[in-house]
C-alpha positions as a Markdown table, in Angstrom:
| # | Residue | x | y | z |
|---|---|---|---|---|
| 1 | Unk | -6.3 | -18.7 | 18.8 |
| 2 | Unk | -8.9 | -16.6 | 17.7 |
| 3 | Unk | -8.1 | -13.1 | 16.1 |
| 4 | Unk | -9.7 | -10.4 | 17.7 |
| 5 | Unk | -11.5 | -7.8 | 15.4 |
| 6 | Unk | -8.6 | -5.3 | 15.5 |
| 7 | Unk | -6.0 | -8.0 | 14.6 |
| 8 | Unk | -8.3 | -9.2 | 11.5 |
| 9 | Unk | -8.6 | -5.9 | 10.1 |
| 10 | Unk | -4.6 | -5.4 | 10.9 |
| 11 | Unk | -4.1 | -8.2 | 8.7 |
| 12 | Unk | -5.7 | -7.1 | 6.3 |
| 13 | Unk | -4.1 | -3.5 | 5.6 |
| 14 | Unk | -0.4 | -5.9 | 5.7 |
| 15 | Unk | -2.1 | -8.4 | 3.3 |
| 16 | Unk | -3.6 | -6.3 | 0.8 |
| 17 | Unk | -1.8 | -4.1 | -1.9 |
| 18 | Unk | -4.6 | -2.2 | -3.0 |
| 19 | Unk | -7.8 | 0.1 | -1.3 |
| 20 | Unk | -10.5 | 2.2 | -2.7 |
| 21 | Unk | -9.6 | 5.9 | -1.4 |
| 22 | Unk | -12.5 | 7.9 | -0.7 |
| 23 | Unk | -11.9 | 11.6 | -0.4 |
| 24 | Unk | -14.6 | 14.8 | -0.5 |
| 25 | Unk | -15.1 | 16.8 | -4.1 |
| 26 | Unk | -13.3 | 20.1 | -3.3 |
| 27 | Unk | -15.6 | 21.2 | -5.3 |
| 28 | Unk | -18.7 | 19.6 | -8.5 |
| 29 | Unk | -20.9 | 20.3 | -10.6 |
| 30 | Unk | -24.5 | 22.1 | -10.0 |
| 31 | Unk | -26.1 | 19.2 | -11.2 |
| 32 | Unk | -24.9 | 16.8 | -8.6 |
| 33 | Unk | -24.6 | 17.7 | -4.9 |
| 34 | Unk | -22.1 | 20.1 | -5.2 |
| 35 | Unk | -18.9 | 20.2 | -2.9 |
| 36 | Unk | -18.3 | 17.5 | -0.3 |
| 37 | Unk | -19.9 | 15.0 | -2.3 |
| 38 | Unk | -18.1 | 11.5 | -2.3 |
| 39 | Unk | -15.5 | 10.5 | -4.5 |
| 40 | Unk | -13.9 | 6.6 | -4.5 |
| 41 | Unk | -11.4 | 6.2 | -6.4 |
| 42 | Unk | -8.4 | 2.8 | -6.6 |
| 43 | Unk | -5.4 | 3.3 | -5.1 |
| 44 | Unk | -2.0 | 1.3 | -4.6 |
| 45 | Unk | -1.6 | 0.9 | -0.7 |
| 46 | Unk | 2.0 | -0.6 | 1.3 |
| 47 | Unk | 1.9 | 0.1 | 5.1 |
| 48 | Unk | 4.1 | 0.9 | 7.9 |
| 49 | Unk | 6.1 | -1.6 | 10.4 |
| 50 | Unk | 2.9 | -0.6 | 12.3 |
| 51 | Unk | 0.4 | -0.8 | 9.9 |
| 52 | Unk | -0.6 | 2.6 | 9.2 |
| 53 | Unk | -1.6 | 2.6 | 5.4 |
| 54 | Unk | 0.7 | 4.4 | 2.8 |
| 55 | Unk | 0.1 | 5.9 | -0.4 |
| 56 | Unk | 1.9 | 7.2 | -3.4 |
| 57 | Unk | 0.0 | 9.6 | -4.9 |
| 58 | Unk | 0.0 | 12.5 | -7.7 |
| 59 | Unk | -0.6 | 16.4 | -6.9 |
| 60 | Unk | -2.7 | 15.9 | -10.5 |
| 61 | Unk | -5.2 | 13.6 | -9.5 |
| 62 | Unk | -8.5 | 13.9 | -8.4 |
| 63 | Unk | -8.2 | 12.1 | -4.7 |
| 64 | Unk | -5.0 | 13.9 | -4.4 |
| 65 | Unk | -6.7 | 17.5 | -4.7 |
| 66 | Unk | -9.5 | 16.5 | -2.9 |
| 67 | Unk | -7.5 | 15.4 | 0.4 |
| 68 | Unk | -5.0 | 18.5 | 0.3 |
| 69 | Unk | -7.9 | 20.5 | 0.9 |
| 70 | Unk | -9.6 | 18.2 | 2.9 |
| 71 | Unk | -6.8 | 15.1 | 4.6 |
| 72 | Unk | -11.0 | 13.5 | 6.3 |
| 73 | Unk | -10.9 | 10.5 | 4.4 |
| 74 | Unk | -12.0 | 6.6 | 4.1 |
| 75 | Unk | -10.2 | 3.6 | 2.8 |
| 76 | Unk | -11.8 | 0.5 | 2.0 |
| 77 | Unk | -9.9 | -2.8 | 2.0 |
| 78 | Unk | -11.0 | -5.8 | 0.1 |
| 79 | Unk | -9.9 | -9.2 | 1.4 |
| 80 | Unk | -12.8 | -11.3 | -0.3 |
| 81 | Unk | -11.1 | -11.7 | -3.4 |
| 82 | Unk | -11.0 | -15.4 | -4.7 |
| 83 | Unk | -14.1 | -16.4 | -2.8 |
| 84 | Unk | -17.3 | -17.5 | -4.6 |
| 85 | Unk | -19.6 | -15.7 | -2.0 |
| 86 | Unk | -17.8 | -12.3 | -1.2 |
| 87 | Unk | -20.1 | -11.2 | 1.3 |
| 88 | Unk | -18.6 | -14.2 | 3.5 |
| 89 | Unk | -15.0 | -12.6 | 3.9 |
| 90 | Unk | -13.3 | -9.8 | 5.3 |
| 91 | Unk | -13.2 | -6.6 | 4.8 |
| 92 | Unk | -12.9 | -2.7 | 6.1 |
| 93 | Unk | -13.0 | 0.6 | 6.0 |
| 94 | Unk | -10.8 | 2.6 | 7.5 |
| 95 | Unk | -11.1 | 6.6 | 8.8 |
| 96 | Unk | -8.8 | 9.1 | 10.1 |
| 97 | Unk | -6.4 | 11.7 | 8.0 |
| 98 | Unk | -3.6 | 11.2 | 5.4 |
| 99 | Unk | -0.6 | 13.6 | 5.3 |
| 100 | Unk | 2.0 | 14.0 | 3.4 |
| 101 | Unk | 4.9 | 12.2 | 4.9 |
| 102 | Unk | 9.3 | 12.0 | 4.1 |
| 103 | Unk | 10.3 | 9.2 | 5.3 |
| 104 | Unk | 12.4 | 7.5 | 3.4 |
| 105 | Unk | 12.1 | 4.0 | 4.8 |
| 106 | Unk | 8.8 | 4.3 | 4.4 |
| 107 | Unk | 9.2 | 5.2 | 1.0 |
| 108 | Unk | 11.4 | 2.5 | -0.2 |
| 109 | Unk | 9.3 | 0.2 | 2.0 |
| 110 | Unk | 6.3 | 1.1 | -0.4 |
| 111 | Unk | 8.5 | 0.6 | -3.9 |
| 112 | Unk | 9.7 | -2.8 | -2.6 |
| 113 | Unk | 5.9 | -3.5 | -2.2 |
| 114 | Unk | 4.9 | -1.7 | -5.7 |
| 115 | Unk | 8.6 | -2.5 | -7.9 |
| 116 | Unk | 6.4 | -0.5 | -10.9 |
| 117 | Unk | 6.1 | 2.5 | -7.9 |
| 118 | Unk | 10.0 | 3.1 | -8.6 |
| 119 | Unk | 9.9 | 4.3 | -12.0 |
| 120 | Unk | 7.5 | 7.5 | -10.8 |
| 121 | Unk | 8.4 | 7.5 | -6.8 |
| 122 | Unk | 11.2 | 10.6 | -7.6 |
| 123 | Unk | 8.6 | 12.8 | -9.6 |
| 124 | Unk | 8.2 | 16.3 | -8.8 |
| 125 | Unk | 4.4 | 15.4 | -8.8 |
| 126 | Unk | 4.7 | 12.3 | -6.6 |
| 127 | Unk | 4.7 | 12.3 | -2.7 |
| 128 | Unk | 3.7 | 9.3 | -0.4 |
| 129 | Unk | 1.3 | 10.1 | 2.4 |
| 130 | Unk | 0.6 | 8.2 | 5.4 |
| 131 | Unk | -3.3 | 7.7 | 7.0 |
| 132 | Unk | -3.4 | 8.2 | 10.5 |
| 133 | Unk | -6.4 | 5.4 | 11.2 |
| 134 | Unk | -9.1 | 6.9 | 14.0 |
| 135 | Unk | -11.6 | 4.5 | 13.7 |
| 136 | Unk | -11.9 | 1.5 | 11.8 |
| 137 | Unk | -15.3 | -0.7 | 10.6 |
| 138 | Unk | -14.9 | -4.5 | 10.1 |
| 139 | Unk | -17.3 | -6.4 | 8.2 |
| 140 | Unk | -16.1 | -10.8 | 8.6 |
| 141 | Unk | -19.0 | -12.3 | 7.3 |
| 142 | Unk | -22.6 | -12.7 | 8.6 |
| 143 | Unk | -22.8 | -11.0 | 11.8 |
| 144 | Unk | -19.4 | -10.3 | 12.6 |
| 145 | Unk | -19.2 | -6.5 | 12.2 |
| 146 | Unk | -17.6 | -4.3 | 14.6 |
| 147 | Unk | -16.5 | -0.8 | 15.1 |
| 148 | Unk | -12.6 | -0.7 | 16.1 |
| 149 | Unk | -10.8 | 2.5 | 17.5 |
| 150 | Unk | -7.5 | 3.1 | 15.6 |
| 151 | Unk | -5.4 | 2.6 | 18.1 |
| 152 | Unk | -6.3 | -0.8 | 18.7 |
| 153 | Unk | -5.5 | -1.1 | 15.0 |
| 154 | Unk | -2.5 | -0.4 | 14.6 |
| 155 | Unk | 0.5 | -2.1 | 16.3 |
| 156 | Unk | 3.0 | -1.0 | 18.4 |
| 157 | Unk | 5.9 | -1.0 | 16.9 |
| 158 | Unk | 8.5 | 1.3 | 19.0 |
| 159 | Unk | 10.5 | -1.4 | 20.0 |
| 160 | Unk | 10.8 | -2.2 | 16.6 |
| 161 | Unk | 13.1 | 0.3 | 15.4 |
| 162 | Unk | 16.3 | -1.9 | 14.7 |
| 163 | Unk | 14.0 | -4.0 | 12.3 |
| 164 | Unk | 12.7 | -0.7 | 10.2 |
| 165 | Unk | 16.7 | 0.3 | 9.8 |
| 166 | Unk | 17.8 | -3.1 | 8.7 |
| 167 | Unk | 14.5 | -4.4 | 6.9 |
| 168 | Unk | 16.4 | -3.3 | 3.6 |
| 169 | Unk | 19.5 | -5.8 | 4.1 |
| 170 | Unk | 17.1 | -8.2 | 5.3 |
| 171 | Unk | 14.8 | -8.6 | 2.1 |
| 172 | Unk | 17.6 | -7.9 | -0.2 |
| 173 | Unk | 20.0 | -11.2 | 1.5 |
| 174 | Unk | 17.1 | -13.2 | 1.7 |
| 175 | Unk | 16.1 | -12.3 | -2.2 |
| 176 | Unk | 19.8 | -12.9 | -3.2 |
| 177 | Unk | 21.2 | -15.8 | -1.1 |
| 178 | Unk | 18.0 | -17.9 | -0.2 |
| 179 | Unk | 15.5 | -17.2 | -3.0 |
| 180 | Unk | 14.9 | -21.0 | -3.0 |
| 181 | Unk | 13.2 | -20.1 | 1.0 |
| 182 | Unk | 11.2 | -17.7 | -0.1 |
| 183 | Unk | 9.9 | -19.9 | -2.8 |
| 184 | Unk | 9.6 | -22.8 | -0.3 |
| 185 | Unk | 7.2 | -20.1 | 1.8 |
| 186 | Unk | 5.2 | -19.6 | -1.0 |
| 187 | Unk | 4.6 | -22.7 | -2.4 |
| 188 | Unk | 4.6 | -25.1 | 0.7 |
| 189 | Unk | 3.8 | -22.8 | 3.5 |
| 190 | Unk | 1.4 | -20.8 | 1.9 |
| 191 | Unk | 0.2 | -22.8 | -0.9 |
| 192 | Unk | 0.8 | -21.4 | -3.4 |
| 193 | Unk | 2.4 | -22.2 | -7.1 |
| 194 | Unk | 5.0 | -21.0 | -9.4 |
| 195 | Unk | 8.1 | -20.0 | -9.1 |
| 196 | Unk | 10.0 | -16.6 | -9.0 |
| 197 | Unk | 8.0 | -15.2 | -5.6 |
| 198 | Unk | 10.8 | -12.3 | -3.7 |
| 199 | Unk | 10.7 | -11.0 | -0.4 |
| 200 | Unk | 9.3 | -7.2 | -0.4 |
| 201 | Unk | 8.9 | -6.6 | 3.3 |
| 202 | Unk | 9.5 | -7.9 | 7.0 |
| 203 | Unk | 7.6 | -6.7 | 9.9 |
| 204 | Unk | 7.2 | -7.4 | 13.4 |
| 205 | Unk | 4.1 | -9.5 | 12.8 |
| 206 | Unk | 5.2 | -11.4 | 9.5 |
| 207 | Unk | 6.7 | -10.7 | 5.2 |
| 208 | Unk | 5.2 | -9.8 | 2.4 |
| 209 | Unk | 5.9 | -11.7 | -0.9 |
| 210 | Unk | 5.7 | -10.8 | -4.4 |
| 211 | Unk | 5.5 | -12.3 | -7.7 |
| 212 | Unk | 4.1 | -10.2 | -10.8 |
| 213 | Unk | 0.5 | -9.4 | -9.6 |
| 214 | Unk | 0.6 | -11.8 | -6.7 |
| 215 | Unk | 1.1 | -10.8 | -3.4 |
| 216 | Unk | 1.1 | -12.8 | -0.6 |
| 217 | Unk | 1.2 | -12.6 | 3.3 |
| 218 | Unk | 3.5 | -15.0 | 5.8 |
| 219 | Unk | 2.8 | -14.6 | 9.4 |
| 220 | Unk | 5.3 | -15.3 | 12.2 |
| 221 | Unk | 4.5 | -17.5 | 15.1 |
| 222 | Unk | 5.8 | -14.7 | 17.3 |
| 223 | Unk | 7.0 | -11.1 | 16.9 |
| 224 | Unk | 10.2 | -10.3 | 15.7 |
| 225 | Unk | 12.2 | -6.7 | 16.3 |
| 226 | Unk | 15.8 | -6.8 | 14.9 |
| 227 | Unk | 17.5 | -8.6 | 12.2 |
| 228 | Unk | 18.5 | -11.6 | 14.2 |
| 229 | Unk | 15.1 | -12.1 | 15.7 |
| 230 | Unk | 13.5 | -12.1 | 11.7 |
| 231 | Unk | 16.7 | -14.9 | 10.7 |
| 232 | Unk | 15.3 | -16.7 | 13.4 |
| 233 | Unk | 11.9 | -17.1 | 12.1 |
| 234 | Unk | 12.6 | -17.2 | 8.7 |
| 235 | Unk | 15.0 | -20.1 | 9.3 |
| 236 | Unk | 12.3 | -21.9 | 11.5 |
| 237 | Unk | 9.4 | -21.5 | 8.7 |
| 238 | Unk | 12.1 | -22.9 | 6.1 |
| 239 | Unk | 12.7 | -25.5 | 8.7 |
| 240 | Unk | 8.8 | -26.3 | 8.7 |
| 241 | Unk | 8.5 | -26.3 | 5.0 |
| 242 | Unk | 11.6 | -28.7 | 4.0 |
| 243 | Unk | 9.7 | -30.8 | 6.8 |
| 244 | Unk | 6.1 | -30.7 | 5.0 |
């Protein structure tokens, strides 16, 4: 079945761990165009159970004083990487506001994506912030660009709730009792080698995996909500892959 603009760029944000952050100068230099101007910057990105973007980010930097006075921003995510004509694949920018948010879940939901994250996620410094998306641009190639609201984007997740409270057990049993699944997702289902890939994340639409710089993306034939609906899945994909 064909994805539908919003799903492609849904995917995306789950699929991708990093985003260029574009915020306005608070304030510049005479001899550029003073405040307001542009300012892109990289940033480490995890996302919601519904896919809003999350970010980790210190009061010192740049981006970080920029949206505090100003939470207007873009986020640009990449999906072309690997491909020997990057103008073929994927990609979007996203607008709406980021806030400061303390949600724990979503938190530890961001250092289970970003391990490194956990060593500064406590700082006095450090908060994570979550993008409300209001409108989102999708470039897919030649001739497929389209203008998306956000709240086609994002997906609805309020049924969900068991899954968000139990996601931790979930990735942590699966990461401790059946590692050699999660390596069987990786390298039959999805392709790819090496060994040592964990679990960072379930959502209703799929799980993240990990493995030093690698991230990867495994989508579920159908949603999931709760703990039992995910052991499900996961045991049907480890079904398919023993299989292949």
């Amino acid at each position: 079945m064909t994805e539908s603009p919003a799903e492609i760029i849904r995917g995306l944000i789950r699929a991708q761990d990093r985003a260029t952050l574009a915020t306005k100068m608070r304030d510049a230099p005479e001899t550029i165009e003073g405040a307001g101007a542009p300012y892109a910057s990289l940033v480490l990105m995890a996302c919601g159970q519904d896919a809003s973007p999350l970010l980790l980010l210190s009061t010192l930097a740049d981006h970080t004083k920029n949206l505090l006075a100003d939470p207007v921003v873009s986020l640009m995510i990449d999906g072309t990487r690997g491909l020997a004509d990057p103008l073929t694949g994927a990609r979007a920018t996203l607008q709406g506001r980021v806030e400061k948010t303390e949600d724990h879940e979503l938190l530890a939901r961001y250092t289970r994506r970003h391990p490194s994250a956990a060593m500064y996620a406590g700082f006095g410094d450090f908060s994570l912030y979550r993008m409300t998306v209001q409108r989102a641009h999708l470039v897919a190639g030649f001739g497929r660009i389209h203008w998306v609201g956000g709240d086609e984007v994002m997906y609805d997740a309020s049924g969900a709730a068991s899954l968000a409270a139990q996601e931790a057990g979930v990735v942590e049993h699966m990461n401790d009792d059946h590692g050699d699944a999660v390596g069987l997702y990786a390298n039959v289902l999805l392709n790819l080698p090496g060994v040592g890939w964990r679990l960072t994340g379930v959502d209703p639409e799929g799980a993240d995996l990990r493995r030093g710089g690698d991230v990867a993306r495994l989508s579920f034939d159908k949603p999931v909500s709760d703990a039992e609906s995910v052991r499900v899945e996961l045991v049907r994909l480890v079904k398919r892959a023993r299989n292949a």
